[in-house]
C-alpha positions in Angstrom: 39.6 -44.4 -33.4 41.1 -44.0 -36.9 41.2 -46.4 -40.0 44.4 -48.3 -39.7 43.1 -49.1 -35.8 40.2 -50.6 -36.5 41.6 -52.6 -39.3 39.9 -51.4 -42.2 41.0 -50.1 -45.6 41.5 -46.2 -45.8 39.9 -44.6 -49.0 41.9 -43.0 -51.8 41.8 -39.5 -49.8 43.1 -41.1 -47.0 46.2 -42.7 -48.6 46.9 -39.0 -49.7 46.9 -37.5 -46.7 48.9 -40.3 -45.4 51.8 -39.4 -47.4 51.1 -35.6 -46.3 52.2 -36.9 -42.8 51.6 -34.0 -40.4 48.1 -32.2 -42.4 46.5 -35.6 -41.6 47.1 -36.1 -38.0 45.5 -32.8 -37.1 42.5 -33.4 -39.5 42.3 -37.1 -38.5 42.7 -35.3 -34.5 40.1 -33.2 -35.6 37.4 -35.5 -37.0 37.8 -37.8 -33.8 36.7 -34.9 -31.5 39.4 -32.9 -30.6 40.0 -29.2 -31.2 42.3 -29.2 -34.0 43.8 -25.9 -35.8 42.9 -26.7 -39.2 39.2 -28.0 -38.4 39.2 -24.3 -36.7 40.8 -22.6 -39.6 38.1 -24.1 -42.3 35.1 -23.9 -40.1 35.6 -20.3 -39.3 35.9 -19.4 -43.4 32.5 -21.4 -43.6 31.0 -18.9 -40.8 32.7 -15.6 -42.5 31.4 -16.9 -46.1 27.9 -17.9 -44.5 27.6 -14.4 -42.9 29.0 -12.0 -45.9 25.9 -14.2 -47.4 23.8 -12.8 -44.9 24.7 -9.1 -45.0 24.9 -9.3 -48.6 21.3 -10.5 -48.3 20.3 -8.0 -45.7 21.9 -5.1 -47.6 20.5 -6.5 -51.3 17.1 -7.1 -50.1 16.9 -10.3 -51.9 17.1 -13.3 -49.2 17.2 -16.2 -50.4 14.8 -17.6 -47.5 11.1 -16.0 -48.6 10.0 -16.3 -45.2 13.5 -14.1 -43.8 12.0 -11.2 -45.8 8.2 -11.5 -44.3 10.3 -11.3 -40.6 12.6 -8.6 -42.1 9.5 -7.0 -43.0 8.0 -7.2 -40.0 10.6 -6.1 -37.9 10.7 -2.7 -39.7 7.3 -2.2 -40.0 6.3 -3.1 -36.2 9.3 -3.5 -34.3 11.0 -0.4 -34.8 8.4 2.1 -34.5 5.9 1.0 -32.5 7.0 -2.3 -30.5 8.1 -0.3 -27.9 4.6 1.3 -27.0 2.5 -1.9 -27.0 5.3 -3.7 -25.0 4.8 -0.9 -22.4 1.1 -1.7 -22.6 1.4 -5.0 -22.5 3.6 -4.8 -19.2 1.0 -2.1 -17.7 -2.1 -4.8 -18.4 -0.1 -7.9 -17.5 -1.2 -7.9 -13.8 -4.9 -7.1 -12.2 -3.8 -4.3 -10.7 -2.1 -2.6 -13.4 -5.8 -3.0 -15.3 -7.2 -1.4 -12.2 -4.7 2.0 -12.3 -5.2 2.0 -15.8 -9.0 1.9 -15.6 -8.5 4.8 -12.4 -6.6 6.9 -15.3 -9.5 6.9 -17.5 -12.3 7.6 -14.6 -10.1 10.3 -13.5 -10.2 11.8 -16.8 -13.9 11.3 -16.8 -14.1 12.9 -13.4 -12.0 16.0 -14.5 -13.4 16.7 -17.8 -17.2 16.7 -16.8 -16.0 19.3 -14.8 -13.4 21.5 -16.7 -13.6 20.5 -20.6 -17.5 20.8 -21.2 -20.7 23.0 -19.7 -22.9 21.6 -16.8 -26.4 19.5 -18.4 -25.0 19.2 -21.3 -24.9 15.9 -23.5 -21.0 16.0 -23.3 -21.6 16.4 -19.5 -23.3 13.5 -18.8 -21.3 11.3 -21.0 -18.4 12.0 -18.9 -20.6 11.1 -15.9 -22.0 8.2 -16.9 -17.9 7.1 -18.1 -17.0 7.9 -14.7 -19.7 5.7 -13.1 -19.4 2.6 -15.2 -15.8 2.3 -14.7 -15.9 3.1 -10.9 -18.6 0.2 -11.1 -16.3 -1.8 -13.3 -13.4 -1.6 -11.2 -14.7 -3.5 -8.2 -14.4 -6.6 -10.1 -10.5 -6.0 -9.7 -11.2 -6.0 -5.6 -13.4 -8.5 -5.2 -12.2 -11.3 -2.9 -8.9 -9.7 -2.1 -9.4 -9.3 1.5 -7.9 -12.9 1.3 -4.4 -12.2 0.1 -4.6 -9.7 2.6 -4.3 -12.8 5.3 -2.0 -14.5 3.8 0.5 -10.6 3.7 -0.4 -9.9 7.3 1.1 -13.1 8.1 4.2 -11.9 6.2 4.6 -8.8 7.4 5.1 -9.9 10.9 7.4 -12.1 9.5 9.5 -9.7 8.7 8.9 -8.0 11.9 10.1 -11.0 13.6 13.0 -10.5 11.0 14.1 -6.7 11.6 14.0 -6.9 15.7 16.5 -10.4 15.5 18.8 -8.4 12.9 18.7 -5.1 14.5 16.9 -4.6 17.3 12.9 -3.4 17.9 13.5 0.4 16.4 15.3 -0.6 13.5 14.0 0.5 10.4 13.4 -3.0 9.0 11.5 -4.1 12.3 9.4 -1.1 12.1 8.5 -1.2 8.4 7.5 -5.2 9.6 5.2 -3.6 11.8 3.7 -1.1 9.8 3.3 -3.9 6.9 1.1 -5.6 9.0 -0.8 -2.9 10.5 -1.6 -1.6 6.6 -2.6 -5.4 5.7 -5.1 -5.5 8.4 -6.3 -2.1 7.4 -6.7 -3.3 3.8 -8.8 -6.5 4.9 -11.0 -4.2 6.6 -11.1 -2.0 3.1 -11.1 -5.2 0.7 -14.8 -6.7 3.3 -16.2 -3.0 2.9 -15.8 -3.0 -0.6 -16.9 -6.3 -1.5 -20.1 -5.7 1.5 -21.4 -2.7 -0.9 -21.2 -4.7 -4.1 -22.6 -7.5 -2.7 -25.2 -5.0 -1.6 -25.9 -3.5 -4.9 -26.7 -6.4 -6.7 -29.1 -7.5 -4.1 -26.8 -10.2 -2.5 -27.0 -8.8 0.6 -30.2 -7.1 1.6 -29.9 -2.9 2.1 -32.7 -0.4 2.0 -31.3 0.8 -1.8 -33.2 -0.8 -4.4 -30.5 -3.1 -6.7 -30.5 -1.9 -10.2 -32.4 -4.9 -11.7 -34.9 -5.1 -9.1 -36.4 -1.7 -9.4 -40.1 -2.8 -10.7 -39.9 -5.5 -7.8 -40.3 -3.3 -5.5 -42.8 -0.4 -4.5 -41.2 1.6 -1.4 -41.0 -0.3 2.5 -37.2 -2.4 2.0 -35.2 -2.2 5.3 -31.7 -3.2 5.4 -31.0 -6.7 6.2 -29.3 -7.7 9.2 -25.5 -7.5 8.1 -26.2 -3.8 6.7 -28.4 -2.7 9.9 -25.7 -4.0 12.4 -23.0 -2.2 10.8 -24.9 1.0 10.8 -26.5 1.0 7.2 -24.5 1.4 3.4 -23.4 5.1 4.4 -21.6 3.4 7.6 -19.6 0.9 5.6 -18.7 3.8 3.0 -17.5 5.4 5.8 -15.7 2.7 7.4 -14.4 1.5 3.9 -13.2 5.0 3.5 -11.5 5.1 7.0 -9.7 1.9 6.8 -8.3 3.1 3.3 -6.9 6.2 4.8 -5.0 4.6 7.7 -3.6 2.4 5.7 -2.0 5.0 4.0 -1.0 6.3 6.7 0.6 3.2 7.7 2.0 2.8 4.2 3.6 6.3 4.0 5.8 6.1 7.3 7.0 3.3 6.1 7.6 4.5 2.3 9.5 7.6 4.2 11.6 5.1 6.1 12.4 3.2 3.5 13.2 6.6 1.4 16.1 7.3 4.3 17.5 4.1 3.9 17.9 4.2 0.0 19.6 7.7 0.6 21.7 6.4 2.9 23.1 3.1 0.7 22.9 4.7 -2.8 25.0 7.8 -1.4 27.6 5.0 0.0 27.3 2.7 -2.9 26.9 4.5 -6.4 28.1 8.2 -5.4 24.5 9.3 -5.3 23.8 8.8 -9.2 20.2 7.8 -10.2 20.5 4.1 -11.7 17.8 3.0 -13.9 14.5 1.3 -11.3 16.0 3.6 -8.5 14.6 2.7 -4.8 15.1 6.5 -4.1 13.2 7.4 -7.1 10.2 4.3 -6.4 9.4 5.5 -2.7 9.3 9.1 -4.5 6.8 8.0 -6.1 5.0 5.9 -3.5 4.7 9.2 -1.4 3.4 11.4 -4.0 1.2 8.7 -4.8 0.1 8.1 -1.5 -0.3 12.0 -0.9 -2.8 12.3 -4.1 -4.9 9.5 -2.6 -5.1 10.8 0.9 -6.1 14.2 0.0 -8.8 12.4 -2.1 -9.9 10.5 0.9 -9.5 13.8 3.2 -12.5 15.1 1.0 -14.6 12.0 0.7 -14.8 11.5 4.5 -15.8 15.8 4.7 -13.2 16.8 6.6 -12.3 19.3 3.8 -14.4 19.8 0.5 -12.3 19.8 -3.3 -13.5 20.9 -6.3 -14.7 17.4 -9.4 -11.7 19.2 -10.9 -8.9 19.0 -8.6 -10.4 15.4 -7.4 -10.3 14.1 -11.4 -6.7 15.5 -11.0 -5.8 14.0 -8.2 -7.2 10.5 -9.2 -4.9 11.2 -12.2 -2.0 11.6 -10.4 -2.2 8.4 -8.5 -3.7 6.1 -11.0 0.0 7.3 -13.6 2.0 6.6 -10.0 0.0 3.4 -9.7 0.7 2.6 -13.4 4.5 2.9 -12.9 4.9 1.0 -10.2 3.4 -1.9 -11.7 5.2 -1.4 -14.6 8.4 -1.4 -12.5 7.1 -4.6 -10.9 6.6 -6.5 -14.4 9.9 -5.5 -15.2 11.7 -6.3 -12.1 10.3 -10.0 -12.6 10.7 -10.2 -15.9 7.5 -11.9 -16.9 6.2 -9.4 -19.3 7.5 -8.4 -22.9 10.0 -9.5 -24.7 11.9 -8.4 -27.9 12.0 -10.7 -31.0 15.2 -11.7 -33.1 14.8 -12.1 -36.7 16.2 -15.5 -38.4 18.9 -13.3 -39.9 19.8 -11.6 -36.3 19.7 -15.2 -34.8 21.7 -16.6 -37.3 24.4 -13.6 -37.0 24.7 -14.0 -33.1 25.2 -17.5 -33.8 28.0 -17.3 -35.8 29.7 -14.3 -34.6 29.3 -16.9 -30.8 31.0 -19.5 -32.8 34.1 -17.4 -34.2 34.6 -16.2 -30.6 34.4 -19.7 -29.1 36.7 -21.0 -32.0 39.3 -17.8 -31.5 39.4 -18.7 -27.9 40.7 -21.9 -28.4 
């Protein structure tokens, strides 16, 4: 509503652009809300003026914000040179199981350089041993009590069984991966009870003939297993059990990697020409196998089947704790819950205006 409408008296400035007849109906059409030309025109020089400020700031070094130069600061200091390798840290540690492969990395290392980078009964030796130990040790924190999710992915792998056989049919590849999904998860309960059985074990919550840690001076020689450890054969058993239901689940897990391999061939040679794009599925399952491969040979020579060298075992675990690294790392960034970039004040304040003299050149 303008001045004369509403019956009061317009102010000296208005009378003048009265008498200027057309300049103040599109700045009185302006002010009311509309999208006038000369609120447009004036608004974008504010924006041009504010941000030749800016860059003259920027390019000067003297802002006149103190606290723009501490971020501009920053952002040179941190941002550009090393933001990059912390955010890919920060992406790898985000999840459980990324600390887990990252934690494999290092015990692999162990594992390989008490064997190749320093002299049998040495002090260096042992260090590495005693490394490798603690964070094999360590790492069944990251296990324990995952045979439950395990449940809880069995149920949804034969969901999507159910899924591939109504879409297309019982030997398509979908309905077979469904099956093989499940058949893994039920292999990696078994793994996940095994696991936790022989921790619970060595710290005494479960009785075994081994003497826990902290209750050596407790005990001077006659401890039998308990009845959980004696019906399932004693702790070498369950290793061996643990062992075995970690195997065919890799087994499982790589028939359908390969599958699923065949099928990303097949719709990235149709849809992109057969060009690598960024978080490739080719180049995951890739991965997955060699992965998969590493850890299965591991296994192969745990069970005895075929002996391997503390060498070529530290690495192998290598291998599939960096494959086991990227994939979560591909995971974090698929979702987008881990790292972010920072704007500065001065970057914020340039995207807004450069937004706003786009918007305003639009209408």
């Amino acid at each position: 509503m303008t001045d004369g409408e509403d019956g009061s008296q317009p102010s000296s400035d208005s009378e003048g652009s009265t008498r200027s007849g057309p300049t103040h109906a599109a700045s009185s059409a302006t002010l009311s809300g509309a999208t006038g030309k000369f609120f447009a025109a004036e608004l974008a020089k504010l924006l041009q003026d504010r941000s030749a400020a800016t860059r003259h700031g920027m390019s000067s070094g003297s802002s006149w914000n103190p606290w723009e130069q501490v971020e501009l600061g920053v952002a040179v200091v941190y941002d550009r040179p090393f933001s990059a390798f912390f955010n890919f840290l920060y992406d790898v540690l985000h999840l459980s199981s990324g600390r887990d492969k990252f934690c494999a990395l290092i015990q692999g290392y162990a594992k390989f350089a008490s064997a190749a980078l320093c002299r049998p009964d040495t002090e260096r030796y042992w260090m590495y041993r005693a490394i490798e130990d603690n964070f094999s040790d360590g790492r069944k924190i990251f296990r324990l009590f995952k045979e439950f999710r395990e449940v809880y992915k069995v149920r949804r792998g034969l969901n999507r069984l159910i899924e591939g056989v109504s879409e297309g049919g019982c030997v398509s590849i979908p309905a077979v991966c469904g099956f093989l999904d499940t058949c893994g998860h039920i292999c990696s309960f078994c793994y996940y009870l095994f696991d936790n059985l022989l921790w619970a074990a060595s710290v005494g919550l479960v009785r075994s003939k081994e003497v826990p840690k902290w209750q050596v001076k407790m005990w001077q020689g006659f401890r039998r297993n308990g009845p959980i450890i004696s019906r399932l054969g004693g702790v070498a058993k369950v290793k061996r059990h643990k062992n075995l239901a970690s195997i065919w689940r890799l087994f499982f897990g790589f028939i359908a990697n390969s599958l699923l391999l065949i099928r990303a061939l097949e719709n990235c040679a149709a849809r992109n020409g057969g060009k690598l794009q960024g978080l490739d599925a080719r180049l995951f399952h890739t991965l997955e196998l060699i992965g998969m491969a590493a850890n299965f040979r591991i296994l192969w020579s745990k069970l005895g089947y075929t002996r391997l060298s503390h060498e070529k075992l530290g690495l192998l675990a290598m291998l599939a704790a960096a494959e086991g690294i990227w994939i979560n790392w591909r995971k974090v960034t698929r979702k987008k819950c881990g790292s972010k970039d920072f704007a500065t004040d001065v970057e914020r304040r340039k995207l807004l205006s450069g937004g706003q003299l786009r918007r305003l050149k639009s209408e």
